[in-house]
C-alpha positions as CSV (number, residue, x, y, z in Angstrom):
1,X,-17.5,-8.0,-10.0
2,X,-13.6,-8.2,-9.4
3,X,-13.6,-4.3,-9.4
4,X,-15.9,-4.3,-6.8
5,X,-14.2,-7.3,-4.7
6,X,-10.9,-5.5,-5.1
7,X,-12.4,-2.0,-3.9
8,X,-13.8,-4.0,-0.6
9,X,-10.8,-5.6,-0.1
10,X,-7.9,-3.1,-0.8
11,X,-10.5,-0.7,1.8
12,X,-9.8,-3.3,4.4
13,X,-6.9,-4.2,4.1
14,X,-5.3,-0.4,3.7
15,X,-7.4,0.3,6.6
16,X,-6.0,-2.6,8.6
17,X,-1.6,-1.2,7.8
18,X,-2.7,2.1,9.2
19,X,-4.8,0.8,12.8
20,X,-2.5,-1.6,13.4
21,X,0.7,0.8,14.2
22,X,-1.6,2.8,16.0
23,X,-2.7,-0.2,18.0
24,X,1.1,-1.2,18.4
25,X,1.5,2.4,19.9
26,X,-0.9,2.2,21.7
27,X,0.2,-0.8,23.3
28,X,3.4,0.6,24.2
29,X,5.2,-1.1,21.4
30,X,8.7,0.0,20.7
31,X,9.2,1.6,17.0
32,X,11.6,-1.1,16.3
33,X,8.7,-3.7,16.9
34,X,6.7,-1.7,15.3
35,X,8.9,-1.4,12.1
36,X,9.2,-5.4,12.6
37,X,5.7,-6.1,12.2
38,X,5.9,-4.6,8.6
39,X,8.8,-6.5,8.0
40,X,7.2,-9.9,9.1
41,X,4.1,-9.3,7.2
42,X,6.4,-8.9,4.0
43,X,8.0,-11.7,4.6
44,X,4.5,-14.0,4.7
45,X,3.9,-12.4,1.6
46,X,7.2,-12.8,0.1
47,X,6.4,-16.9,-0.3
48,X,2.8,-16.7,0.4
49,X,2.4,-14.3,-3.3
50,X,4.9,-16.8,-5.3
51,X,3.4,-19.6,-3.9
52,X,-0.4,-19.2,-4.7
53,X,0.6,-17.8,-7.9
54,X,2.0,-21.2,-9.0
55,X,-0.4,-23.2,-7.4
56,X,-3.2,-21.0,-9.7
57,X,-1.1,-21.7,-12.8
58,X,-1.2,-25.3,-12.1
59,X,-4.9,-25.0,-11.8
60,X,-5.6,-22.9,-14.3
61,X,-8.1,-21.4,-12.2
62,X,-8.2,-18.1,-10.3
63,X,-11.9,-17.6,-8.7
64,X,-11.0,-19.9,-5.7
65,X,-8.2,-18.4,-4.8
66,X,-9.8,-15.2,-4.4
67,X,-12.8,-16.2,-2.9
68,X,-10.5,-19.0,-0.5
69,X,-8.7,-15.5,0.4
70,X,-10.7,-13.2,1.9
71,X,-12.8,-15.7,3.4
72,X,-10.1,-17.6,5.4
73,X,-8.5,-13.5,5.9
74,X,-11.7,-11.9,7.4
75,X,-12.0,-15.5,10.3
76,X,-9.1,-13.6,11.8
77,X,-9.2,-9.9,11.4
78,X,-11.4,-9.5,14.1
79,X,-9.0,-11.0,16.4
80,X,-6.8,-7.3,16.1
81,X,-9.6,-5.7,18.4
82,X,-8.9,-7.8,21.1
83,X,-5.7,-8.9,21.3
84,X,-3.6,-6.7,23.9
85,X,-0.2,-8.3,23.7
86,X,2.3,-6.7,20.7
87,X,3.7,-10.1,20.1
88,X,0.2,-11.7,19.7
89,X,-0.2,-9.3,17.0
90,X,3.4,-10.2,15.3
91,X,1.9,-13.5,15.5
92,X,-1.4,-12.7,14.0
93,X,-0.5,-10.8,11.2
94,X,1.6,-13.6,9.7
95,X,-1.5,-15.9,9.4
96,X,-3.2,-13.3,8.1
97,X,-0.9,-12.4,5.2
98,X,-0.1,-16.0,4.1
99,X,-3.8,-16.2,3.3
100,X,-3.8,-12.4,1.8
101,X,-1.2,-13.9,-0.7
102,X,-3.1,-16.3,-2.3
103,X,-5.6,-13.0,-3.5
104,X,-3.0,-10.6,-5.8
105,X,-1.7,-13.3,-8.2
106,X,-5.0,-14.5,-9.2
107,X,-6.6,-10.9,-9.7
108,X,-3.9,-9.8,-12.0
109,X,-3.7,-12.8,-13.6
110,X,-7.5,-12.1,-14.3
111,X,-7.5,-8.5,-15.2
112,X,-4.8,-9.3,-17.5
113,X,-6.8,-11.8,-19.7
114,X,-8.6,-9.3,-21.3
115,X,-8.2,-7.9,-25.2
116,X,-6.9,-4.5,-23.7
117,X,-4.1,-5.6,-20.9
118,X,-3.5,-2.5,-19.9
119,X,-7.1,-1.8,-19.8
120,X,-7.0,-4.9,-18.0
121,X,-4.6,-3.4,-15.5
122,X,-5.7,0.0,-14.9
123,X,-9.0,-1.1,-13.6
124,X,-7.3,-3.7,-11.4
125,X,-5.0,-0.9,-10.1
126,X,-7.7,2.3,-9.9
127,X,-10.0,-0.5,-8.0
128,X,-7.6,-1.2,-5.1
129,X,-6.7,2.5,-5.0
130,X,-9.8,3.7,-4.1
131,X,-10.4,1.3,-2.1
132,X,-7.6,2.7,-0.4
133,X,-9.0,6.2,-0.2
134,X,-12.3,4.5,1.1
135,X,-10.1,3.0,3.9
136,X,-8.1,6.7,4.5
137,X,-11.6,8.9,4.8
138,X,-13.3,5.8,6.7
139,X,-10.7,5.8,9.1
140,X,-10.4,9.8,9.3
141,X,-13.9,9.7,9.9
142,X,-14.2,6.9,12.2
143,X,-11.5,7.7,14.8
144,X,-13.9,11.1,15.7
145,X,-16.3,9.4,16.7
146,X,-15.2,5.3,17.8
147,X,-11.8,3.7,19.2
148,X,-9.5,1.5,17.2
149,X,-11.4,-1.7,18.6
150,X,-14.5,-0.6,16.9
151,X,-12.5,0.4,13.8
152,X,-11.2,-3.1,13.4
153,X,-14.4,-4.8,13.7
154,X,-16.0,-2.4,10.8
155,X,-13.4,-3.1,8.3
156,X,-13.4,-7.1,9.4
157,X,-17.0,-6.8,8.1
158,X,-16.3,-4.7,4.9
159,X,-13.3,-7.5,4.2
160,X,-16.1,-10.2,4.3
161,X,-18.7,-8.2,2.2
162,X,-15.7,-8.5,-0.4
163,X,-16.4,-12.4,-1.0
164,X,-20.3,-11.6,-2.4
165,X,-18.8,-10.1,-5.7
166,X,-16.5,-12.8,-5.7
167,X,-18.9,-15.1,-6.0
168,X,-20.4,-13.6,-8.9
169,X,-17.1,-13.1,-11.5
170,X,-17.5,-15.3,-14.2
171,X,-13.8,-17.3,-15.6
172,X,-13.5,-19.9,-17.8
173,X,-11.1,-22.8,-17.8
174,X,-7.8,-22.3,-19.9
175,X,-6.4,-25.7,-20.6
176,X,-3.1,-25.4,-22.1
177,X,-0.4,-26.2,-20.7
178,X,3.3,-24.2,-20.5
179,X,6.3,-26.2,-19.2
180,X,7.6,-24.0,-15.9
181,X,10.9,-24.4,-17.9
182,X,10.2,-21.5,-20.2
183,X,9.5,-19.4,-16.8
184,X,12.9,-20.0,-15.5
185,X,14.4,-19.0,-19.2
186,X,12.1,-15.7,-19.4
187,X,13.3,-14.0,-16.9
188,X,16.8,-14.0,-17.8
189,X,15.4,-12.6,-21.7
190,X,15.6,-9.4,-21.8
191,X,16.8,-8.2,-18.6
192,X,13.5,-9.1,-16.9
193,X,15.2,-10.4,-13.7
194,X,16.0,-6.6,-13.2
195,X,12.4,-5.7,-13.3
196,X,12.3,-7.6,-10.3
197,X,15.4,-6.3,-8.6
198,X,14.1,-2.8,-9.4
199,X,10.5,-3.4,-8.2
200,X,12.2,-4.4,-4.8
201,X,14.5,-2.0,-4.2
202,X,11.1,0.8,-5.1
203,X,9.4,-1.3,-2.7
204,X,12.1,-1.6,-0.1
205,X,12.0,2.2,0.0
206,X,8.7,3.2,-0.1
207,X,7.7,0.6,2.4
208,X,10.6,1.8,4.9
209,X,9.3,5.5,4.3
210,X,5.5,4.7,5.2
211,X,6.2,1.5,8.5
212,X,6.4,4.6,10.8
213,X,5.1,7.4,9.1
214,X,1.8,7.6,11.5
215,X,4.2,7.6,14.4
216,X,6.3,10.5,12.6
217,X,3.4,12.3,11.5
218,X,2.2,12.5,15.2
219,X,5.5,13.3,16.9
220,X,7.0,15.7,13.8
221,X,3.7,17.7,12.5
222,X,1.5,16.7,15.8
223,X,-1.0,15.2,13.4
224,X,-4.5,13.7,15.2
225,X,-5.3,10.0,14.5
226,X,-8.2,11.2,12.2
227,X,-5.9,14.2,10.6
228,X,-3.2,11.6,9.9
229,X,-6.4,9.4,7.6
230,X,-7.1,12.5,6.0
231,X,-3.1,13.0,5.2
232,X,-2.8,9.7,4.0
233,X,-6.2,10.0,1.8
234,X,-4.2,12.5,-0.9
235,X,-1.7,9.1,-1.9
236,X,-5.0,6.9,-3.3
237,X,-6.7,10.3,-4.6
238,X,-4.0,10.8,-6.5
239,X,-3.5,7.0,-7.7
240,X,-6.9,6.6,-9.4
241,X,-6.2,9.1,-12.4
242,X,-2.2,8.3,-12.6
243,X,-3.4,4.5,-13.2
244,X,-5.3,5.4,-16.0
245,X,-2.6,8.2,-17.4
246,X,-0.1,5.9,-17.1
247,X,-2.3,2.9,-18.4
248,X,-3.2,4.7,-21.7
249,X,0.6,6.2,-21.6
250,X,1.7,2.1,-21.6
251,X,-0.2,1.3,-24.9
252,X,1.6,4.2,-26.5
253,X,5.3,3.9,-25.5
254,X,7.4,1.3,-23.1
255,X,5.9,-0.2,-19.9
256,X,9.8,-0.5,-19.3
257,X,10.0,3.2,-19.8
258,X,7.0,3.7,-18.2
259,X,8.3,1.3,-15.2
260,X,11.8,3.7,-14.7
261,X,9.7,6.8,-14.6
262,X,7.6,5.4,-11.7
263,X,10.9,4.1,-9.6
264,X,12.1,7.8,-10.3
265,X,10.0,9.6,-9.2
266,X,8.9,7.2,-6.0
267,X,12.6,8.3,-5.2
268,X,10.5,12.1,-4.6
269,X,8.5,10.4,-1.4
270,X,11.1,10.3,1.5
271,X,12.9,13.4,0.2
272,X,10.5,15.0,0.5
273,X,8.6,13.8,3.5
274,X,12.2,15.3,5.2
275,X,10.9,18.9,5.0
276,X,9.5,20.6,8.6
277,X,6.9,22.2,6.8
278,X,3.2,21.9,7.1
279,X,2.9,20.9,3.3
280,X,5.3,18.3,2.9
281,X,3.8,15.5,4.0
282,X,0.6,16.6,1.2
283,X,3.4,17.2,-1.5
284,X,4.8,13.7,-1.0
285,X,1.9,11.7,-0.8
286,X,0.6,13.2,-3.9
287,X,4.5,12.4,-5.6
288,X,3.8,9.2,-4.2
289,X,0.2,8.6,-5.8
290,X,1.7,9.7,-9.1
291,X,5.1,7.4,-9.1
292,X,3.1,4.2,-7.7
293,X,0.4,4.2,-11.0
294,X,3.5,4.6,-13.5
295,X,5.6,2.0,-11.6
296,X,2.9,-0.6,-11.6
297,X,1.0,0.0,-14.4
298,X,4.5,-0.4,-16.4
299,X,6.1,-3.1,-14.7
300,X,2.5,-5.4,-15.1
301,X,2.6,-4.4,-18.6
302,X,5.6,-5.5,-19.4
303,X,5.5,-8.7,-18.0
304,X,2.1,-9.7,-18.9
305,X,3.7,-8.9,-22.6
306,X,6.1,-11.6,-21.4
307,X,4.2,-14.5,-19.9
308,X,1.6,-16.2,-21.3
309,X,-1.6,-16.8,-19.5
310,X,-0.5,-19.6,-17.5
311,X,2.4,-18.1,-16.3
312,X,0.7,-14.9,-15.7
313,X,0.3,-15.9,-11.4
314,X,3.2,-16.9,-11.1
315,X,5.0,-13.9,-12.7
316,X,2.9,-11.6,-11.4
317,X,3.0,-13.4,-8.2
318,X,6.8,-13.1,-8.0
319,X,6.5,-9.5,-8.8
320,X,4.3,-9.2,-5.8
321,X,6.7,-11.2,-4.2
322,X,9.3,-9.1,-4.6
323,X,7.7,-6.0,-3.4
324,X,6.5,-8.1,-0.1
325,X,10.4,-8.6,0.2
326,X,11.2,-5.2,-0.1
327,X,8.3,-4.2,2.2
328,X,10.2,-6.9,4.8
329,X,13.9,-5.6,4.7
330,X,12.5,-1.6,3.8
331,X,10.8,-1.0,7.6
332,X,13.5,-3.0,9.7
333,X,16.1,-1.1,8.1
334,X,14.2,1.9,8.9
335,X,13.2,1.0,12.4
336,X,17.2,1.3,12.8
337,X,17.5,4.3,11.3
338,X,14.6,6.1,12.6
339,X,16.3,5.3,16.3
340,X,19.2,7.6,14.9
341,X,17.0,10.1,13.2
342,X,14.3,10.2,10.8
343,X,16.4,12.6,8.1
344,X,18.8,9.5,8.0
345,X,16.2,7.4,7.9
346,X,13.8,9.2,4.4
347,X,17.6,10.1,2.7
348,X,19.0,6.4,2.8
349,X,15.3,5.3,1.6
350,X,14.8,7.9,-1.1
351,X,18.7,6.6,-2.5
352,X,17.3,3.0,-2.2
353,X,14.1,3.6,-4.4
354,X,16.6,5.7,-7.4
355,X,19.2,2.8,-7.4
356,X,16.2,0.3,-8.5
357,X,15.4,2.6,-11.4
358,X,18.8,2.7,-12.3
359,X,18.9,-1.1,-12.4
360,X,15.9,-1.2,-14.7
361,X,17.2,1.3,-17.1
362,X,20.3,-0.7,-17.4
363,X,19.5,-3.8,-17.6
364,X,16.0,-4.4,-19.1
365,X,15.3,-4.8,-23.0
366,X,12.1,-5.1,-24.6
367,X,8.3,-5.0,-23.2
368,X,7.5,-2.9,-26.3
């Protein structure tokens, strides 16, 4: 039931980053506000992610959270169809990610208690991956036929169908206790802090390389709003059989090794996306795909190896935390850029995401 809740889910939600620049172009927004709304939504889910990882630690309980998530989430999504002011949307888009936080932490804290982890964590991974090719084809297929208002009511609807198989997961109650002490100790063990710094800078990036990249795929390659879903599609297509290559690859070597692979070759995205040909953007979304199933399926690994059980939401949550805080600082730095050029804008990214695998081969020990 939480593969199907995450499929629903990561469909809307994937759906939801993609209609909501075009809406902001729409509107007339500039591509610094634009870039901005990216950033603001990362920083929600910088706290939000920490946060309701803790509090679900303290609980021991994860089921509410989810189900608490994308109920309160889909109240407000339908609100994107109608409002027609850019800085309403700013607006909205915080309340909706501070509620969208509570959701990752307490899924991967769920997939992870299982006697495989990395089992655990591929299915958690392949499920919000295709429901990110779901949301790519549904809105190539869409926008030939509807506008963006309808588009945002049918994923508001496919968001709320998610909280039905939430409903239905099964968790039991795990009562012991682990002093948040430990926590604080852990991730200075073994370089772990530097799993984090890493997973940021990757994040920081990727997330600066894809805030405009429906703008730039319409004003470099001339891309329709329905060719740029189909574009877009080949990054989740490719995800769903690198999370279970990399997720058998974990059990066999190092999720850190595993992890520093990923951050490499994410480094391939912008660099990529900077050739004028035709093929390019295809290339680097499938480099993309690749690099994001090795960088998540080793950094989970590795820290779920770390944490116990009770700790799981909160580490996990701070992982997710610092990838919302790289997804905050990644598209405002690019918004800058971009206003200069967009080859300044993918080379400085693709040298962001190769410094935070540097970091992580450096500094990190252990996760064997």
């Amino acid at each position: 039931m939480l593969f199907l809740s995450n499929i629903l889910r990561s469909m809307g939600t994937m759906s939801f980053n993609l209609l909501i620049q075009l809406r902001m172009k729409e509107l007339g927004a500039a591509l610094f506000l634009i870039g901005f709304l990216s950033s603001l939504r990362g920083a929600v889910n910088t706290f939000s992610n920490l946060f309701w990882g803790k509090v679900s630690d303290g609980l021991g309980k994860r089921k509410p959270f989810l189900i608490a998530s994308l109920a309160l989430a889909s109240v407000f999504y339908p609100l994107y169809a109608v409002e027609e002011s850019p800085l309403a949307i700013l607006m909205l888009s915080a309340v909706i990610a501070f509620f969208n936080g509570m959701y990752p932490p307490a899924a991967m804290a769920l997939s992870s208690n299982r006697k495989r982890m990395s089992l655990g964590f591929s299915l958690y991974n392949s499920s919000n991956s295709l429901g990110m090719l779901l949301s790519r084809l549904s809105i190539g297929f869409l926008l030939m036929f509807v506008d963006l208002r309808f588009a945002f009511v049918f994923f508001s609807i496919v968001i709320a169908t998610a909280v039905i198989p939430a409903l239905m997961i099964k968790e039991e109650r795990v009562e012991r206790k682990v002093k948040n002490l430990h926590f604080r100790k852990q991730l200075l063990e073994g370089g772990t802090w530097a799993i984090y710094l890493g997973s940021f800078l990757r994040q920081m990036g990727t997330s600066g390389s894809m805030s405009l990249i429906a703008v730039y795929l319409s004003d470099t390659f001339k891309y329709s709003a329905s060719t740029i879903g189909f574009v877009t599609a080949v990054n989740p297509l490719v995800q769903i059989p690198s999370h279970f290559l990399f997720g058998r690859l974990v059990e066999k070597t190092s999720p850190r090794a595993i992890a520093v692979l990923g951050i490499f070759m994410s480094s391939l995205t912008p660099l990529l996306m900077m050739i004028p040909k035709n093929w390019a953007p295809v290339v680097s979304y499938i480099a993309l795909g690749m690099s994001f199933g090795a960088f998540i399926n080793g950094t989970s690994n590795f820290l779920g190896r770390k944490f116990h059980y009770l700790q799981r939401g909160q580490a996990l949550g701070l992982l997710s935390s610092a990838r919302f805080l790289g997804a905050t600082l990644g598209p405002f730095l690019a918004g800058m850029l971009a206003e200069k050029s967009y080859l300044l804008m993918f080379s400085t990214l693709g040298i962001v995401i190769a410094t935070g695998g540097f970091v992580v081969l450096l500094f990190t020990k252990g996760g064997e």
